[in-house]
C-alpha positions as CSV (number, residue, x, y, z in Angstrom):
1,X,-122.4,-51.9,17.6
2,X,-120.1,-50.9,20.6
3,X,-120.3,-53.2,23.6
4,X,-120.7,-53.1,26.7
5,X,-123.1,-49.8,26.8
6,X,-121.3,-47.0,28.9
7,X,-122.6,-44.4,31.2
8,X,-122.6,-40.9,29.8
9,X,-123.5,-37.9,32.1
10,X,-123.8,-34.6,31.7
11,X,-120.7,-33.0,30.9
12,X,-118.8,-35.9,30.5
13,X,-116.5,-37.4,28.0
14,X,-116.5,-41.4,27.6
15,X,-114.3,-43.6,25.2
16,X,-117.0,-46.1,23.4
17,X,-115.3,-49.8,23.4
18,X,-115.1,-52.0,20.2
19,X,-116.3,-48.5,18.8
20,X,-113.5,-49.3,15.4
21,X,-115.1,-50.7,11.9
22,X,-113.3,-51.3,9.1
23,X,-114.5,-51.6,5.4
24,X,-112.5,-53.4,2.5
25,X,-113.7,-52.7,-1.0
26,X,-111.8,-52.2,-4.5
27,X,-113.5,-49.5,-6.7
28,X,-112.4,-46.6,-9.2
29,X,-111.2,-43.6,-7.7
30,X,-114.2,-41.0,-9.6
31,X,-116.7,-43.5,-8.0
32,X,-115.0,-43.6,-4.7
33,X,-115.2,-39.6,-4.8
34,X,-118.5,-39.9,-5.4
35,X,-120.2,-42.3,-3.4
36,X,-118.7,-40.3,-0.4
37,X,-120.0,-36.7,-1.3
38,X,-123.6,-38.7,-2.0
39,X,-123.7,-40.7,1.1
40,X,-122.8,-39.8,4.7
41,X,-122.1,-42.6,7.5
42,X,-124.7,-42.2,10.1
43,X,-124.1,-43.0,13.8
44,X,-126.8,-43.9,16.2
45,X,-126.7,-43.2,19.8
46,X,-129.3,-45.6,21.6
47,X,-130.4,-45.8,25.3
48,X,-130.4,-48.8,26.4
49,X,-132.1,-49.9,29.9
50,X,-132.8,-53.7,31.2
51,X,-136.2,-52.5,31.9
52,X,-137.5,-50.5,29.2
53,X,-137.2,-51.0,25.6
54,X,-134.4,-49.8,23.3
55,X,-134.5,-46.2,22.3
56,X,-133.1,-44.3,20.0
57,X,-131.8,-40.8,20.9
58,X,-129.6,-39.0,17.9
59,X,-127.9,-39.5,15.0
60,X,-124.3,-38.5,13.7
61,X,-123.8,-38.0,10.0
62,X,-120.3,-38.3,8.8
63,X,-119.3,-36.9,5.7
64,X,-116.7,-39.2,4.4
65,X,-116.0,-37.1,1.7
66,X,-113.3,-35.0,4.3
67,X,-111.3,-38.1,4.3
68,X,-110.2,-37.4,0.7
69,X,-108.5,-33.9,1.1
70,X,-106.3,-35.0,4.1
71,X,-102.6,-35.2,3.4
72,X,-101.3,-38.2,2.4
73,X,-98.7,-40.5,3.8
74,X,-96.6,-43.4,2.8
75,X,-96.1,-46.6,3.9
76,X,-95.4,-50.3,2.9
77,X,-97.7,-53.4,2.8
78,X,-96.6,-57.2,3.8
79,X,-96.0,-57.5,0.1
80,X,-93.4,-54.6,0.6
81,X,-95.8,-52.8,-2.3
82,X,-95.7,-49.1,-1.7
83,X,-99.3,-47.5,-0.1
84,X,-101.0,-43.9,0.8
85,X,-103.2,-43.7,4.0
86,X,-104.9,-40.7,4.8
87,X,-105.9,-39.8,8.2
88,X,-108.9,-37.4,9.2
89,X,-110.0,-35.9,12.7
90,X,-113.5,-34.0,13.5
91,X,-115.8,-33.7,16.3
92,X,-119.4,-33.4,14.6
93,X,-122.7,-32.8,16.5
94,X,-125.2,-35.9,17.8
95,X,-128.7,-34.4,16.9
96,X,-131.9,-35.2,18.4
97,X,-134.4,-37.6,16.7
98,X,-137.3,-36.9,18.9
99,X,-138.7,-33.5,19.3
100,X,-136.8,-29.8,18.5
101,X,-133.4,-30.6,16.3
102,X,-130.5,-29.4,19.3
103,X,-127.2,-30.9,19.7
104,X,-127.3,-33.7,23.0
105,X,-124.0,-34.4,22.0
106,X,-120.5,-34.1,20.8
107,X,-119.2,-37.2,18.8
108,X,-114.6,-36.9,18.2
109,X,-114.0,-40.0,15.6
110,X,-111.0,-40.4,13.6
111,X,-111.3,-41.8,9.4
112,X,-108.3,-43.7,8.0
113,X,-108.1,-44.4,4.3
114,X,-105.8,-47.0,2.7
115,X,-104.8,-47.0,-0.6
116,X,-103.2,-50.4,-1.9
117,X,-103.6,-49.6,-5.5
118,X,-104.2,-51.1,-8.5
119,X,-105.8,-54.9,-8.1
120,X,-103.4,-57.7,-9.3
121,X,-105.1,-60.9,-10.4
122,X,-102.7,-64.0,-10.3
123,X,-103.6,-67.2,-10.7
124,X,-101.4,-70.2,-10.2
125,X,-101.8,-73.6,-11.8
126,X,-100.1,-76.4,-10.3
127,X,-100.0,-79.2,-12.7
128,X,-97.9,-82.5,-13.2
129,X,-95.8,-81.1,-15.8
130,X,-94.7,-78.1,-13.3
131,X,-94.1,-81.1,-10.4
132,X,-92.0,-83.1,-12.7
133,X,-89.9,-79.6,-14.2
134,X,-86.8,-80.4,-12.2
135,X,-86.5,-84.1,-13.3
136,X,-86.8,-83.3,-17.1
137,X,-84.8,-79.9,-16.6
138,X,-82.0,-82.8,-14.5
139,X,-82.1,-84.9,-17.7
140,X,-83.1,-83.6,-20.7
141,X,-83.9,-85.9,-24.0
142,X,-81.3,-87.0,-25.7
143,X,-80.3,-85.5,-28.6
144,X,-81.8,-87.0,-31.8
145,X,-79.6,-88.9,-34.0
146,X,-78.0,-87.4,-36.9
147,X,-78.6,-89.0,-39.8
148,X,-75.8,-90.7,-41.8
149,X,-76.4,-89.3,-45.4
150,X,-72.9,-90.4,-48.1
151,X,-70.3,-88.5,-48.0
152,X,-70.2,-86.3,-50.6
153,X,-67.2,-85.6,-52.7
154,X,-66.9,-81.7,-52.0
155,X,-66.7,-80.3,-48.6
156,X,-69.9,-78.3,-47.9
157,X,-69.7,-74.9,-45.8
158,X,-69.4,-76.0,-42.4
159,X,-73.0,-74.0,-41.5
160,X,-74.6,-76.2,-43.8
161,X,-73.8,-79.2,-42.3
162,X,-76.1,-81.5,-40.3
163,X,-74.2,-81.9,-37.3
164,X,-74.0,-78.1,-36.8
165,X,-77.7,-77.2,-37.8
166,X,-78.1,-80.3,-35.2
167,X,-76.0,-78.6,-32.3
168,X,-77.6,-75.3,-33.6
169,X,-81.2,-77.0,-32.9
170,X,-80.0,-78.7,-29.2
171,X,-79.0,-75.0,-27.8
172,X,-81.7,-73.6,-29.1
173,X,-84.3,-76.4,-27.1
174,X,-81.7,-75.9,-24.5
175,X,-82.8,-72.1,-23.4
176,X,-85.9,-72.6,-24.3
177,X,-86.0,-75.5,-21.7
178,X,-83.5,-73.0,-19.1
179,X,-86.2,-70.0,-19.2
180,X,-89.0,-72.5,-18.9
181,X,-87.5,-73.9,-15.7
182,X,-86.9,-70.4,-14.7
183,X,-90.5,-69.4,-14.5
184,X,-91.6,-72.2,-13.2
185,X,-88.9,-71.5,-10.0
186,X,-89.9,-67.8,-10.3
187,X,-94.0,-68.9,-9.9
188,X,-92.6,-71.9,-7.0
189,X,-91.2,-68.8,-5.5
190,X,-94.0,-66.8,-5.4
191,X,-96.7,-69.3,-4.0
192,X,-94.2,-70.4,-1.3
193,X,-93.8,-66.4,-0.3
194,X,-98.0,-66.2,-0.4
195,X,-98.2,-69.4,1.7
196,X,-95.6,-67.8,4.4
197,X,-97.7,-64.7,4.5
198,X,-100.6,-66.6,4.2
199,X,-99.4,-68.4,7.2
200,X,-98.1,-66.0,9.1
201,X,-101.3,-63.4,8.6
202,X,-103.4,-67.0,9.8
203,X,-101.0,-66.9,13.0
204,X,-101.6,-63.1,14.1
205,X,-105.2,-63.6,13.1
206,X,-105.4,-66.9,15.4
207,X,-103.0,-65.1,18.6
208,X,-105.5,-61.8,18.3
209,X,-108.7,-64.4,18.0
210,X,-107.2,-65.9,21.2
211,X,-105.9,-62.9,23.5
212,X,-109.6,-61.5,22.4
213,X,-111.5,-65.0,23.4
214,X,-109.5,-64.5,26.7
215,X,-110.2,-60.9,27.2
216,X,-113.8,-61.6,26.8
217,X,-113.8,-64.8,29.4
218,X,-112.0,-62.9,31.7
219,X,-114.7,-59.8,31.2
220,X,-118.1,-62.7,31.1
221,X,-116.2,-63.4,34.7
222,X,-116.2,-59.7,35.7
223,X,-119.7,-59.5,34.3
224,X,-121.3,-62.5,36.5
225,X,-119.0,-61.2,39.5
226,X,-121.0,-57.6,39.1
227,X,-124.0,-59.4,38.4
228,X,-124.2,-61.5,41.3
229,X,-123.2,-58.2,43.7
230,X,-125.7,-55.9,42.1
231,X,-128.7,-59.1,43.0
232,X,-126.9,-59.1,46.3
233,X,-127.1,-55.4,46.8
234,X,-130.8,-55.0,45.4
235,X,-131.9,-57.7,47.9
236,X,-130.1,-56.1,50.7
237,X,-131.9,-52.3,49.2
238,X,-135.3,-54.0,49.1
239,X,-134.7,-55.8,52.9
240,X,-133.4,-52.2,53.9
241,X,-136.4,-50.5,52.3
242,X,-139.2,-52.7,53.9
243,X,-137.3,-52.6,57.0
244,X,-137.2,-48.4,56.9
245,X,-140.9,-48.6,55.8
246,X,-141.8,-50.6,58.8
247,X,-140.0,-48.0,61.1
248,X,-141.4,-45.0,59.1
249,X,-145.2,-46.6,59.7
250,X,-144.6,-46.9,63.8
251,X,-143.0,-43.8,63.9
252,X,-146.0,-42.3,61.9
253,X,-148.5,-44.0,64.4
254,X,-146.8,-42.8,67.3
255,X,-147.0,-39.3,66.2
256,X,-150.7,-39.8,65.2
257,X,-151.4,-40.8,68.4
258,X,-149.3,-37.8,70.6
259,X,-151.0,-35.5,67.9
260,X,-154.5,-37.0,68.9
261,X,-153.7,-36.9,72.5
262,X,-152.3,-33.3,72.5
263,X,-155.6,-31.9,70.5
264,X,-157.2,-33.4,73.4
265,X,-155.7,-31.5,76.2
266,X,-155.7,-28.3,74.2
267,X,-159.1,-28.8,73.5
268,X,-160.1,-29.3,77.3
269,X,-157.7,-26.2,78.5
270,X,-159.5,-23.5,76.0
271,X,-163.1,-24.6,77.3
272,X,-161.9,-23.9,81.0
273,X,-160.5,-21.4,79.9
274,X,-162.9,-19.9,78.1
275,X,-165.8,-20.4,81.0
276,X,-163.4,-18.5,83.4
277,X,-163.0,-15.9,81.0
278,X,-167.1,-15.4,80.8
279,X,-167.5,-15.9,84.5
280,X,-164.8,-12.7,84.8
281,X,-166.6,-10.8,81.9
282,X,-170.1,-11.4,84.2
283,X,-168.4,-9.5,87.3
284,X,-167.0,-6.9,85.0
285,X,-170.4,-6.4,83.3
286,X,-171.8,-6.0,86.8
287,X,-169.4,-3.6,88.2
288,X,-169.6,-1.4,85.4
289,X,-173.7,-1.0,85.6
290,X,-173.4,-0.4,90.0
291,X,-170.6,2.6,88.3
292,X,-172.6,3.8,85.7
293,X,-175.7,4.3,88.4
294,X,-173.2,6.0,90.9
295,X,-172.2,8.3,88.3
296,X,-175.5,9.2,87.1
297,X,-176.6,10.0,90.4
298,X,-173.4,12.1,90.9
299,X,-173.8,13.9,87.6
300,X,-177.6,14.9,88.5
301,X,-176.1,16.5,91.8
302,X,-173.2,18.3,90.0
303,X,-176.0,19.8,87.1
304,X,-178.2,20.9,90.1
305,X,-175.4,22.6,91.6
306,X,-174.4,24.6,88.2
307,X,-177.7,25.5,88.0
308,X,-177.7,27.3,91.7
309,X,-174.7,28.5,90.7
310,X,-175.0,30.3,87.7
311,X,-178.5,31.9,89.3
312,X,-175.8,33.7,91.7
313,X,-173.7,34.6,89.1
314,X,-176.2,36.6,86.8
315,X,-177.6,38.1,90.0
316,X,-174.0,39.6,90.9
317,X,-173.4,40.5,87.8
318,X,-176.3,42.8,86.7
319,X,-175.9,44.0,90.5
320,X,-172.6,45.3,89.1
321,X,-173.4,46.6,85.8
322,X,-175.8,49.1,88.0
323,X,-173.4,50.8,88.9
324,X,-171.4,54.4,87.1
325,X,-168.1,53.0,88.1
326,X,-168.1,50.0,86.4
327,X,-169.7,51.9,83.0
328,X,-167.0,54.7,83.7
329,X,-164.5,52.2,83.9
330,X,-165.4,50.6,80.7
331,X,-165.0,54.0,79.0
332,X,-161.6,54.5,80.3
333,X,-160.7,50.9,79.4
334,X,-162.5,51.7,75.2
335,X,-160.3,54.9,75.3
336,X,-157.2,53.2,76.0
337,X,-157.6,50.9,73.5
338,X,-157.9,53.5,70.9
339,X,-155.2,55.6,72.1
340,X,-152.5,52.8,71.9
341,X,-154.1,52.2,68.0
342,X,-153.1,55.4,67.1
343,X,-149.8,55.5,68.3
344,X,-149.4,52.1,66.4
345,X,-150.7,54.1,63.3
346,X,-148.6,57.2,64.2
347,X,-145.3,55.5,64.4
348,X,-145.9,53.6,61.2
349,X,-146.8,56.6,59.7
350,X,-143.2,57.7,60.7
351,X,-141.9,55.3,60.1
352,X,-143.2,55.0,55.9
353,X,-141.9,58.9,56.4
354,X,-138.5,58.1,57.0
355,X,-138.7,55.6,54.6
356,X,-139.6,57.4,51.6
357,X,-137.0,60.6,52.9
358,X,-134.7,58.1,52.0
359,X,-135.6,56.6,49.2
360,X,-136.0,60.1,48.0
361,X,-133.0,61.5,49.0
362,X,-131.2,57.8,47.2
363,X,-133.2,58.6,43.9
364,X,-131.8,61.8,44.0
365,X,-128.0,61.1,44.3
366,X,-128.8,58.6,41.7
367,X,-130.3,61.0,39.5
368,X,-127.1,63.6,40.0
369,X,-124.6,60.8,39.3
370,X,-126.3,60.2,36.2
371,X,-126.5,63.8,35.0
372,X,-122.8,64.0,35.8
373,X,-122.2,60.6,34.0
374,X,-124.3,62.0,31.3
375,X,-122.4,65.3,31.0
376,X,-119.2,63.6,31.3
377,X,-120.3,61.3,28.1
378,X,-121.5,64.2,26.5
379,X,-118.4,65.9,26.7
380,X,-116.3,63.0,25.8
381,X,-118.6,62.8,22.5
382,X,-118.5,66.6,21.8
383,X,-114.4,66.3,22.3
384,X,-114.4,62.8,20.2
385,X,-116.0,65.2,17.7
386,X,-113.6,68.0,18.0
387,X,-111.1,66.0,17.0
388,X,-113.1,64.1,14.0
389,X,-113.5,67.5,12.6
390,X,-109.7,68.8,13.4
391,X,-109.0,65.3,11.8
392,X,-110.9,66.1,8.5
393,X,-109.8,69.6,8.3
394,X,-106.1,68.5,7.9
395,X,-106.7,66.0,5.8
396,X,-108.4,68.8,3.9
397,X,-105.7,71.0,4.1
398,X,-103.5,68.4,3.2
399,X,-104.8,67.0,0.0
400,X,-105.8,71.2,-1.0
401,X,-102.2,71.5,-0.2
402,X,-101.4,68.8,-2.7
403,X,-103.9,69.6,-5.5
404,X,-101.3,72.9,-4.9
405,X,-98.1,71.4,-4.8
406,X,-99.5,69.4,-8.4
407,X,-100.8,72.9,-9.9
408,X,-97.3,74.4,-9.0
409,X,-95.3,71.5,-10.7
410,X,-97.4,72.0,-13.6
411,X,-96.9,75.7,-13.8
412,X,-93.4,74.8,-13.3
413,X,-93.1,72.4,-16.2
414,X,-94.5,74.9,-18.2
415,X,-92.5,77.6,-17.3
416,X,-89.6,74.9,-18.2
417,X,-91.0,74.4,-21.4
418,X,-91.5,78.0,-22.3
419,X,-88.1,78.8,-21.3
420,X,-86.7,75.9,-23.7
421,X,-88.5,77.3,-26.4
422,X,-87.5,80.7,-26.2
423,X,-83.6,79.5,-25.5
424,X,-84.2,77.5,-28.8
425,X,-85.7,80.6,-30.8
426,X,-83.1,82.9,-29.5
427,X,-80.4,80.6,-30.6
428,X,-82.1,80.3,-33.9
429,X,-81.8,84.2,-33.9
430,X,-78.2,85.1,-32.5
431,X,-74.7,83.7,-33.1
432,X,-73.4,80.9,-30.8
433,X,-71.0,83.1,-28.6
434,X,-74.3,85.5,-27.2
435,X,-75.9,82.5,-27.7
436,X,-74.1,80.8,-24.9
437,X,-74.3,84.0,-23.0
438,X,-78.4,84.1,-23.2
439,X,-78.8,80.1,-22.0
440,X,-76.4,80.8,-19.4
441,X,-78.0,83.4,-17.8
442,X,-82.0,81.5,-19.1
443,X,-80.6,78.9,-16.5
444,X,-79.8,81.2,-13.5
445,X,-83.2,81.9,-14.3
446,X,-85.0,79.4,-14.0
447,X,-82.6,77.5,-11.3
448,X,-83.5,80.5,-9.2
449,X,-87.3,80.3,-9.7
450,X,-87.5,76.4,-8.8
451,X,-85.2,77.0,-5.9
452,X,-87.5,79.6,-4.7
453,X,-90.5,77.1,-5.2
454,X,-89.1,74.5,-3.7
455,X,-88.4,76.9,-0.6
456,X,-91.9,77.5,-0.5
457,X,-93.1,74.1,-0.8
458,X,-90.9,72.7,1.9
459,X,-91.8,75.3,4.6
460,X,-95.6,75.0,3.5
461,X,-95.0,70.9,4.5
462,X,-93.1,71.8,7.3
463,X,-95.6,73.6,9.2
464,X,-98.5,71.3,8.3
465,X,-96.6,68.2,9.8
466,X,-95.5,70.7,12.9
467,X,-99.3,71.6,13.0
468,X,-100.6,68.2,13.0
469,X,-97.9,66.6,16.0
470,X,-99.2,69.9,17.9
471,X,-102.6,68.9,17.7
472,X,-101.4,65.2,19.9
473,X,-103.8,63.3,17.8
474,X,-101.1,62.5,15.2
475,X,-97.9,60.9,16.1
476,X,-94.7,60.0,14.0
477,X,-95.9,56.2,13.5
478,X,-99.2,57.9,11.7
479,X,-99.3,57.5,8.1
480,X,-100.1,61.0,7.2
481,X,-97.0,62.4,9.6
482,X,-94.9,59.5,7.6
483,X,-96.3,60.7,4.1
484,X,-95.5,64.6,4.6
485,X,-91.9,63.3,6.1
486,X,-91.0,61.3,2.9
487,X,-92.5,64.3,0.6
488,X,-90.0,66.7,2.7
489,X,-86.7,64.8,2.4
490,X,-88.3,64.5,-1.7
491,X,-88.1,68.1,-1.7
492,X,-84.8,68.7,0.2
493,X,-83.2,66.1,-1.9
494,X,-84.8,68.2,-5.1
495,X,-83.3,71.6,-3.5
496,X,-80.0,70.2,-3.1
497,X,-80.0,69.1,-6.8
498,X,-80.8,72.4,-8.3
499,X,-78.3,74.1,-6.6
């Protein structure tokens, strides 16, 4: 448990003190993983208070099991045995225990794992036989006597005698003593090296044991110091509070009693006031009834006089209704009033004249614009079709003129073929030399005749192009004009040929 308790506000990040804990255990490493995947280490955070009881607020679960995949480091023990620590970091949420399960807090802790390896077990036994190993390793036994057998009379092999099988025997005991002594240095060794570490590990325990012993003395004498100001301050708080109590309560009284005293004069000012303000209302009320009698009085005067009045008034007036003026004046004024109606009528008669004269006269200009629009569309149309037709009559002509042009070929190619018949039966007939003659003059013949058809041809495609550029619907870029052009250099370049 962390001591002393800290103050933690909101927003705020405290170091807990005595907050480390350490935990030596030896165990295999498949149970090690295991118990820390099963079992988390859970951290309480408690309120504590001197005058209520202890409560707790949230827990911390730690999952040790993080530990295991840091990286690992090396390092060496007192022993000077090679170790691995691993080191882990996290900040993990404080949950509530009481009501909904939110975060109140944010615990940062660090894990440190040491490995020292496998366990050694050594046990050392100090007996009298180990005390006494330097005396019998300074003097050893004596040797044991050789036994004095008769000489015999052959020399035996010098292995097989007793004094070598003796000496053989005392080396022998001789290592055996020499590694004997050696282990039992080697073991002398070791527990003297335990003891120093032994004694030395005592030493830093006892120094820490101390400089903690005096930590904590000189923090019990912080402690008492704060304690004995915080009972000196709550006794000067409490004589401060009674003090501002008392002073509160006068100052209370005091304005009880101006409130009291001040009701009191308000009180007495609205009742005079209010009698003077019915005493006034009296005086009106009475000065408002003398008013209200005068004014009566004056109203019956002023009804009688209306009535003398308006007596006069229908006397004079049938006094003047008597009379012709007056009626003749009337007329006049009836007649007047007509007249100037029907000059009102009259000029908005003329006025609706002029107005539909013009509308009239617009509708008719509008109605000749649109005849002439008309007639102009018409025409357009009638010329549009002109030219359809004039259009379609040469392309009449021209395809009539080439249905011709193809009849006159044939013709021609049958002429050419008769011709070469009859040159081939009339050289079938005669000898070779008027042979020769008759083909010669066959050709002329017929050279003359497709000369004279080709003539014909070419002016008959001349004039139709010449015809169509007249007409100034057809131009050279046309493809009828480009058509009759390439058929008339066909026929020049024909012409040219023959001759």
């Amino acid at each position: 448990m962390t001591n002393p308790p800290v103050e933690i506000r909101r927003n705020m990040e405290v170091f807990l003190p005595q907050s480390y804990c350490a935990f030596d255990f030896a165990t295999l490493p498949h149970q090690l993983q295991d118990t820390f995947l099963r079992l988390p280490l859970l951290v309480e955070v408690w309120h504590k208070d001197k005058v209520s009881k202890d409560l707790l607020l949230g827990v911390a679960r730690l999952q040790l099991s993080n530990v295991l995949s840091a990286d690992k480091t090396r390092f060496l023990n007192p022993l000077g045995d090679q170790c691995w620590r691993q080191t882990y970091n996290e900040r993990t949420p404080v949950i509530a225990v009481q009501g909904p399960s939110n975060k109140i807090a944010e615990l940062c802790y660090a894990m440190t794992l040491e490995d020292y390896g496998l366990v050694k077990k050594q046990e050392i036994v100090v007996t009298d036989s180990s005390q006494s190993a330097g005396a019998s390793v300074q003097k050893p036994p004596p040797p044991p006597q050789p036994v004095s057998v008769p000489e015999p009379q052959t020399e035996p092999e010098p292995r097989e005698t007793l004094e070598y099988k003796a000496a053989l025997e005392l080396e022998m005991w001789k290592e055996m003593q020499e590694d004997l002594f050696e282990n039992q240095v080697n073991d002398i060794h070791l527990c003297s090296s335990i003891s120093e570490v032994l004694t030395r590990h005592n030493h830093k325990h006892f120094v820490f044991i101390k400089k903690k012993v005096a930590e904590y003395t000189v923090l019990e004498e912080k402690l008492r110091k704060t304690l004995s100001d915080l009972e000196k301050r709550e006794r000067q708080l409490a004589n401060a509070e009674v003090e501002k109590l008392q002073r509160l309560k006068k100052e209370l009284q005091a304005d009880h009693e101006r409130s009291v005293q001040e009701l009191r004069d308000t009180t007495r000012r609205l009742q005079e006031d209010c009698t003077h303000q019915v005493e006034l209302e009296k005086s009106k009320v009475k000065q408002v009834e003398d008013d209200k009698l005068r004014l009566q009085q004056q109203l019956h005067e002023a009804e009688h006089k209306y009535k003398v009045l308006e007596r006069e008034f229908n006397q004079y007036k049938e006094q003047q209704s008597s009379k012709p003026e007056i009626r003749l004046q009337s007329e006049i004024n009836l007649l007047s009033l007509e007249k100037v109606e029907l000059e009102r009528k009259l000029e908005s008669t003329t006025k609706s004249k002029l107005h539909y004269k013009q509308q009239w006269g617009r509708a008719l200009k509008e109605l000749a614009r649109l005849k002439q629009r008309e007639q102009e569309n018409a025409m357009a149309r009638l010329k549009k079709q002109q030219q359809e037709l004039e259009h379609m009559r040469l392309r009449y002509l021209a395809a009539e003129e080439k249905e011709v042009v193809k009849t006159e070929r044939q013709e021609l190619d049958e002429i050419r073929n008769e011709l070469n018949r009859l040159k081939q039966q009339e050289d079938k007939k005669q000898s070779p030399e008027p042979r020769d003659t008759a083909s010669g003059r066959t050709d002329q013949n017929c050279t003359r005749l497709l000369n004279e058809s080709l003539d014909d041809y070419l002016t008959r495609l001349i004039e139709e192009r010449d015809t169509l550029l007249r007409t100034g619907v057809y131009t050279h870029e046309d493809r009828i004009i480009s058509e009759l052009d390439r058929q008339i250099r066909e026929a020049m370049t024909k012409r040219d040929c023959y001759k």
